[in-house]
N, C-alpha and C positions, 0 to 999 in steps of 0.2 A: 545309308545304313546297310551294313550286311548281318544276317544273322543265320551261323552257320551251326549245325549240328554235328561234334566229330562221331559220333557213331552212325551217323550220314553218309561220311565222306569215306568213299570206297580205301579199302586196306590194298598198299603195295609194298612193292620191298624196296629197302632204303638202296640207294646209287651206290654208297660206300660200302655194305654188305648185304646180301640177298636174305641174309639169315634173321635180319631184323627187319620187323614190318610195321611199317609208318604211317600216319594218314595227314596229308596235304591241307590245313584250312585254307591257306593262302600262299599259292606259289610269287615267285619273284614278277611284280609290276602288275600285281592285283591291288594290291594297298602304297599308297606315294609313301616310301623312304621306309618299307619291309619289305626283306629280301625273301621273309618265309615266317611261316607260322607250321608248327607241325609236331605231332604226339608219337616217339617210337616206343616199340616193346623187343625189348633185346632178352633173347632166352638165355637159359644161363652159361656162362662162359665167353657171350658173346661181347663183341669190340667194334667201334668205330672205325678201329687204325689211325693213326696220325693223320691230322690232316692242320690246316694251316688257312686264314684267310687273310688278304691283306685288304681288301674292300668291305669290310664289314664286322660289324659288334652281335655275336652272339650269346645270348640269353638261355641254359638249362635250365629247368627246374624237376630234378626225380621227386617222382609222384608216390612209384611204388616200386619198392625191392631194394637191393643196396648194392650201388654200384660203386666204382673208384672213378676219377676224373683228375687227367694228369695235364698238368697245363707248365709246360715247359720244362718235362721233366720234374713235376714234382707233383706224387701223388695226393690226392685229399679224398677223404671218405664224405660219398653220394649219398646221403639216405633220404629218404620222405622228408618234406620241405623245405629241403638244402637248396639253394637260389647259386649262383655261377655264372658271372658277366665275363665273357670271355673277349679278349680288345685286338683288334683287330693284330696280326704277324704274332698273337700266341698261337705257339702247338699245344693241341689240345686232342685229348683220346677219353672216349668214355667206353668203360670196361664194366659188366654184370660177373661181381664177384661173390654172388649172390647163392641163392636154391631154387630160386623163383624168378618168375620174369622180371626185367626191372623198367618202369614205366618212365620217359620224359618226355615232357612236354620243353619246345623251343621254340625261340623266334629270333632272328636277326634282322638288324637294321643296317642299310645301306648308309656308307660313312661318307662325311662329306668329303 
């Protein structure tokens, strides 16, 4: 059993942009077959950048604010409890086109 609190778990800045700060519940080969668990807050105007996995199924869910999320060039509107399974070799960018911070929570699974 693990039982983690995220306003526990120390705030960093995410790998992808410094401008966005993240908090870790479970890094890669803490839990068998997730690659991560983890809540960021993107200020506003802020961006992931393209990025791409081909080992793995990631899971958004915006919490709070309203962001875009572009998944192979084609945008879709983020808001509060929009879900987003993204499969592994989509590009995928999530964008705060928002006033406010915009809150998700994610987690990816290691693909067989």
């Amino acid at each position: 059993m693990k039982l983690i609190k995220i306003n526990e778990v120390p705030e960093r800045p995410a790998p992808y942009n410094s401008s966005i700060r993240m908090r870790v519940m479970a890094a890669e080969g803490a839990i068998d077959g997730i690659a991560h668990i983890s809540r960021a807050a993107f200020p506003p105007g802020e961006k992931t950048g393209m990025r791409q996995h081909t080992d793995r199924t990631e899971v958004f869910t915006c919490d709070a604010g309203l962001g875009e999320i572009r998944i192979n060039d084609v945008g879709y509107v983020f808001s509060p409890g929009t879900t987003v399974v993204v499969e592994p070799g989509d590009v995928h960018e999530i964008i705060n086109v928002g006033t406010a911070e915009l809150i998700v929570s994610s987690f990816g699974t290691a693909s067989a």
